[in-house]
C-alpha positions in Angstrom: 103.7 116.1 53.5 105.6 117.5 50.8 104.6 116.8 47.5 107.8 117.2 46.0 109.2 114.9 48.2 106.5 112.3 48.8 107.6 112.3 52.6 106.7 114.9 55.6 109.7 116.5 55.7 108.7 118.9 58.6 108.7 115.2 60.7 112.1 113.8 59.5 113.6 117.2 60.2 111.9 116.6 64.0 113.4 112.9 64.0 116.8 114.1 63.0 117.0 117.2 65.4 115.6 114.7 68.6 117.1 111.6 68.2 120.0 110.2 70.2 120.4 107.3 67.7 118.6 107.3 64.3 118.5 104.8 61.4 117.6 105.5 58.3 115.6 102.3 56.2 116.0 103.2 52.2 113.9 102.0 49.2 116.3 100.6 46.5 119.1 100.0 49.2 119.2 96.9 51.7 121.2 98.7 54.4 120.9 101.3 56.7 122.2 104.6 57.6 123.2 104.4 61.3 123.8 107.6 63.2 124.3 107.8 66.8 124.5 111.4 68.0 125.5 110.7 71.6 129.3 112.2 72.4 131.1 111.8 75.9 134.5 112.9 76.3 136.2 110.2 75.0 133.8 109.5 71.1 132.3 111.7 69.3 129.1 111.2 66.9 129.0 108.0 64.7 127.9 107.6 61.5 128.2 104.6 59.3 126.3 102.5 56.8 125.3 99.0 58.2 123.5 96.0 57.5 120.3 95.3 57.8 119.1 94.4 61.4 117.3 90.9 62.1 115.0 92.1 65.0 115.3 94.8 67.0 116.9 93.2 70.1 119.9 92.8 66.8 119.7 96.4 66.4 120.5 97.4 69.9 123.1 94.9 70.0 124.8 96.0 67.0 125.3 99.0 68.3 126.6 98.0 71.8 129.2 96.5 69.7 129.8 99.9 67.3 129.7 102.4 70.5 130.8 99.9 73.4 131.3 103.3 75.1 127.8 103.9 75.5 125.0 102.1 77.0 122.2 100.2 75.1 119.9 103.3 74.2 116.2 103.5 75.3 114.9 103.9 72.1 116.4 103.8 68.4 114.4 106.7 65.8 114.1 105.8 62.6 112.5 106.7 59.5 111.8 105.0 55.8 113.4 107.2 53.1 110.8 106.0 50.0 113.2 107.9 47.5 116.9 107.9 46.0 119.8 109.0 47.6 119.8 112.6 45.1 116.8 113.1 46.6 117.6 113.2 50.2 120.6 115.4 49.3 118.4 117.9 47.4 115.5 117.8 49.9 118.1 119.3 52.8 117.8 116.0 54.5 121.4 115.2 54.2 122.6 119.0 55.2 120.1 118.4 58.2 122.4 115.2 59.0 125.2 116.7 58.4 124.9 119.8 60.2 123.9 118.3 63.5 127.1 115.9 63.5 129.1 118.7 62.7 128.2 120.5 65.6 129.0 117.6 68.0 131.9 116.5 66.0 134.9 118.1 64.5 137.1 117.8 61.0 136.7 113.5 61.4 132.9 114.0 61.6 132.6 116.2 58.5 135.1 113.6 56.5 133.0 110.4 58.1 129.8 111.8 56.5 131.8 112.5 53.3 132.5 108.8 53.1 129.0 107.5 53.7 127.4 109.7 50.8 129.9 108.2 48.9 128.9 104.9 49.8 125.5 105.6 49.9 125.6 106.9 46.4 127.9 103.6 45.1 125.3 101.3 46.7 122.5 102.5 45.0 124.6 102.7 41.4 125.2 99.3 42.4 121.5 98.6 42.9 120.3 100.2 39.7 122.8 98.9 37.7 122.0 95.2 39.1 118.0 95.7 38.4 119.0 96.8 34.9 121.3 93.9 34.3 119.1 91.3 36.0 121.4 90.6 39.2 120.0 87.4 41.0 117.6 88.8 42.8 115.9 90.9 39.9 113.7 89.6 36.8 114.5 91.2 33.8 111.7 91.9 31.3 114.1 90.6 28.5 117.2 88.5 27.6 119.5 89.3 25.6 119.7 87.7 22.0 123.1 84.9 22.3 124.2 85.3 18.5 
């Protein structure tokens, strides 16, 4: 375990290196990071940010319909993140990610992860902001003063 961290980072480098599809469950963010390293000659790796799924039968369904390409997997890899999304940058996580994908990808791969960091990173703005604000499904510890 790293202390740094709070997370074995030795085992999510393992999970990212071996899995064929891997989903990524955050703390302050309700949806996933789906990435399906599988290529064939026609697709290339997939990466995307995507709702939450309702079971797990949901899961491999959803991405049937994302990569209809490929078959149903055997087995989906996934692993909690229990920190922000600046922290999985700094911790090499991200790099990890995005160094494997590059390798099975090419120019459309590096841009695809470019574009979920960025949404990552607006999601969990959005998040933070809302929990400061008191969005509906936060309880503020005070109200503002109507004059």
């Amino acid at each position: 375990m790293s202390e740094e961290f709070g997370v074995d980072l030795d085992q999510v480098f393992k999970v990212i290196d071996s899995a064929d599809v891997l989903v990524v469950r955050f703390h302050l963010i309700d949806k996933r990071l789906l990435i399906d390293f599988r290529i064939s000659q026609k697709a290339g790796p997939f990466i995307s940010v995507v709702g939450r799924a309702e079971s797990l039968e949901d899961r491999f369904r959803s991405i049937k319909r994302l990569r209809p390409e490929f078959p149903i997997p055997d087995r989906v890899q996934h692993f909690p993140w229990p920190r922000s999304v600046g922290v999985l940058l700094a911790a090499g996580v991200w790099q990890r990610i995005v160094d494997r994908l590059s390798a099975l990808g090419d120019d459309e791969t590096t841009d695809a992860c470019g574009r979920v960091m960025e949404e990552l990173v607006a999601l969990e703005r959005a998040e933070v902001f809302g929990a400061i604000r008191g969005a509906d499904h936060y309880q503020t510890l005070w109200e503002r003063q109507r004059a």
